[in-house]
N, C-alpha and C positions, 0 to 999 in steps of 0.2 A: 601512394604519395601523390599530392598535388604536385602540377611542374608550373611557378608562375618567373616571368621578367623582373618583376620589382615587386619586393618587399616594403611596407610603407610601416612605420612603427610613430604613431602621437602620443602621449603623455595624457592628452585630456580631448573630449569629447567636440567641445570645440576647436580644434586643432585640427577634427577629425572629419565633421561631416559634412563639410565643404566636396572632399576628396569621394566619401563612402557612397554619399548620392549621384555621382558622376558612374558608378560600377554599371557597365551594362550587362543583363542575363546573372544578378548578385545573386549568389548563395552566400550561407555563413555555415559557423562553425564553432561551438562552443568548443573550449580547451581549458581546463583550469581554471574557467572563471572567465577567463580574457577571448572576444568574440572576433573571430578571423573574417571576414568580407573579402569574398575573392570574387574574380570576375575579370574585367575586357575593360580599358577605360583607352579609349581610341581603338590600337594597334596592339596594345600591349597590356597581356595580363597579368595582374596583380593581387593583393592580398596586402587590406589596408587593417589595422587593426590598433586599437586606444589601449593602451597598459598601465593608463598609471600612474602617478609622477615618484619618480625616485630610481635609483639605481637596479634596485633588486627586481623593479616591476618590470623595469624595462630589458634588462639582462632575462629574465625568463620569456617575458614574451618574443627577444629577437631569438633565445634557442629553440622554441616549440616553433617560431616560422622558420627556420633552417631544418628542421627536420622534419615538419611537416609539409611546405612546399618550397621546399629547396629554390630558393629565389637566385636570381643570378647575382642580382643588388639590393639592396637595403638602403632604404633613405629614412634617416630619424629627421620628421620634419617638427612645426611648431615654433614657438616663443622663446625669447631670449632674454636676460639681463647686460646693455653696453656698458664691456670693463672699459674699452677706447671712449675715449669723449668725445670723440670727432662724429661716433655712431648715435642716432638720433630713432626716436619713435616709428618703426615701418621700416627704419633699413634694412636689407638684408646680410646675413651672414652665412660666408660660405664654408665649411671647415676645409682647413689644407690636412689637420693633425687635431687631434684628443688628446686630452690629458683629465685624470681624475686628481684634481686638487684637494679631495678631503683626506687621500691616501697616504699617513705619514708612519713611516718606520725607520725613520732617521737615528731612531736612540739606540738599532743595532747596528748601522752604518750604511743604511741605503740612501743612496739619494732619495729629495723629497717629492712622490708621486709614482716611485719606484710601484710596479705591479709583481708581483710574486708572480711565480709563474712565466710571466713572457720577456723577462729581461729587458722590458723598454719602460720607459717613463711618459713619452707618446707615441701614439694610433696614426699613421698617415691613411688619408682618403682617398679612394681612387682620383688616379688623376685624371684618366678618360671622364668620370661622370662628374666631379667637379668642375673641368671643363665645359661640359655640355649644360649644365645648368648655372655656369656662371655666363654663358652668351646668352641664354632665355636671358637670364635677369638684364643684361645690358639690352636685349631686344623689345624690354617691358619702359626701361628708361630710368628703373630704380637706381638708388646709392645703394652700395652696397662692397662688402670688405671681404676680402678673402684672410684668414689667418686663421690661430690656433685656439678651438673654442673650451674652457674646462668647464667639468659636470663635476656634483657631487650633493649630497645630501640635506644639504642647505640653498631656504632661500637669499641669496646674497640681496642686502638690502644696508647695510649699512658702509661708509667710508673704510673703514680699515679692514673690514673682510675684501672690499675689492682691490685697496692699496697690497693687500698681501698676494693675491692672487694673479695680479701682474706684474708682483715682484718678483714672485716663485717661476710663473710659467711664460710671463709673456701673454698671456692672452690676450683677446679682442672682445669676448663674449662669453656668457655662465650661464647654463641652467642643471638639469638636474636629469638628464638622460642618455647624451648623446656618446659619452664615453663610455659608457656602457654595453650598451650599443656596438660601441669600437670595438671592445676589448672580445665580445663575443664571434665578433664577423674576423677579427683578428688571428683568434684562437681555430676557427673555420673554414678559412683561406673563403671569405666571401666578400664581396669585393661591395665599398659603403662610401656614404656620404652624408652629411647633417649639413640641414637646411633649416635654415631661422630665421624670423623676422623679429625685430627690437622690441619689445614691450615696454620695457621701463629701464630706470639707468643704473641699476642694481646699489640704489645710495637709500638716503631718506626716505625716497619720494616712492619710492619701489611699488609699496602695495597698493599704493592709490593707482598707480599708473598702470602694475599687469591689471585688474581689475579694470578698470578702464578700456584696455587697450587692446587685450590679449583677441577678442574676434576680428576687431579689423585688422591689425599685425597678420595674426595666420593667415586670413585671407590673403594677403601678400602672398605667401611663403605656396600656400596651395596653389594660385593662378601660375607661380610659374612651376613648378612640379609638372600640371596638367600638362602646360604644354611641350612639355619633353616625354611624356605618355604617349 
């Protein structure tokens, strides 16, 4: 078994090789398809690797890197959809806590995002490495929100998917990994965080905008990563 510092889990390719090319002395590692990059990026070694977008992609790919190189943390970094209005194109978002909003078994009597299995509805994120990468962000000069970000299977792109989403959870922010993510590092006792830059504002406007937006947004999200590596 590899032993790396930070585990790094993207969604998509652009998300990703911002971070991959920065690897020094990189090897890889095919696993099921999904290609592991590990290596020294400064001080601290790592294992960056793209999974995917969706739950299920991202949920396998964070358990083969826990038991392949038992990472100490996990960062699901990448693009977001703003549930808050106040969050704009390039902001950043920090998770405090997860929540899977597609999650409903309400009709036997669970609350709605209830997870089987772990008796919570949300994932709280280390508060050491939230911390530490919410001072990079303030030291880059970004906006940027700390709150509670939900994932789930869909892309939210219209008004009443997100009216419902932050009616249910509260949230700040929606994509499609990061709980996931949670619930594995959760279930693992490994200690996580999600990191996000805004792409589009999860309404109408949605597809033109990640489209759009989605490499310079990451770019955000990875410069400050780096510099807490």
């Amino acid at each position: 078994m590899e032993k790396v510092k930070f585990g790094i889990i993207c969604a998509l390719k652009a998300e990703a090789e911002g971070l991959i090319s920065r690897i020094e002395n990189r090897d890889s590692r095919d696993i099921c398809g999904i290609i592991y990059n590990f290596g020294m990026i400064g001080k601290s070694s790592v294992v960056v690797a793209v999974c995917g977008m969706g739950k299920v992609n991202a949920a396998i790919c964070a358990q083969t890197m826990i038991l392949t190189f038992n990472p100490d943390y996990i960062v699901n970094t990448g693009v977001a959809g703003a549930l808050d209005n106040s969050l704009k194109t390039g902001d950043i978002v920090i998770s405090d806590k997860l929540v899977q909003h597609d999650v409903d078994t309400s009709v036997i009597g669970d609350p709605v995002g209830y997870i089987s299995g772990t008796d919570v509805i949300f994932m709280e994120s280390d508060k050491n490495l939230a911390s530490k990468i919410e001072s990079a962000v303030k030291k880059f000069g970004y906006n940027y929100m700390v709150g509670t970000i939900a994932s789930g299977d869909q892309f939210i792109a219209t008004k009443e998917s997100k009216d419902r989403i932050v009616r249910n959870f509260g949230a700040v922010a929606c994509e499609m990994e990061g709980a996931a993510v949670a619930q594995v590092c959760y279930i693992a006792k490994v200690k996580f965080c999600i990191l996000r830059s805004i792409s589009d504002g999860a309404d109408d406007n949605s597809n033109f905008d990640y489209v759009s937006f989605t490499k310079s947004s990451a770019e955000k999200s990875n410069r400050v990563l780096l510099s807490i590596l």
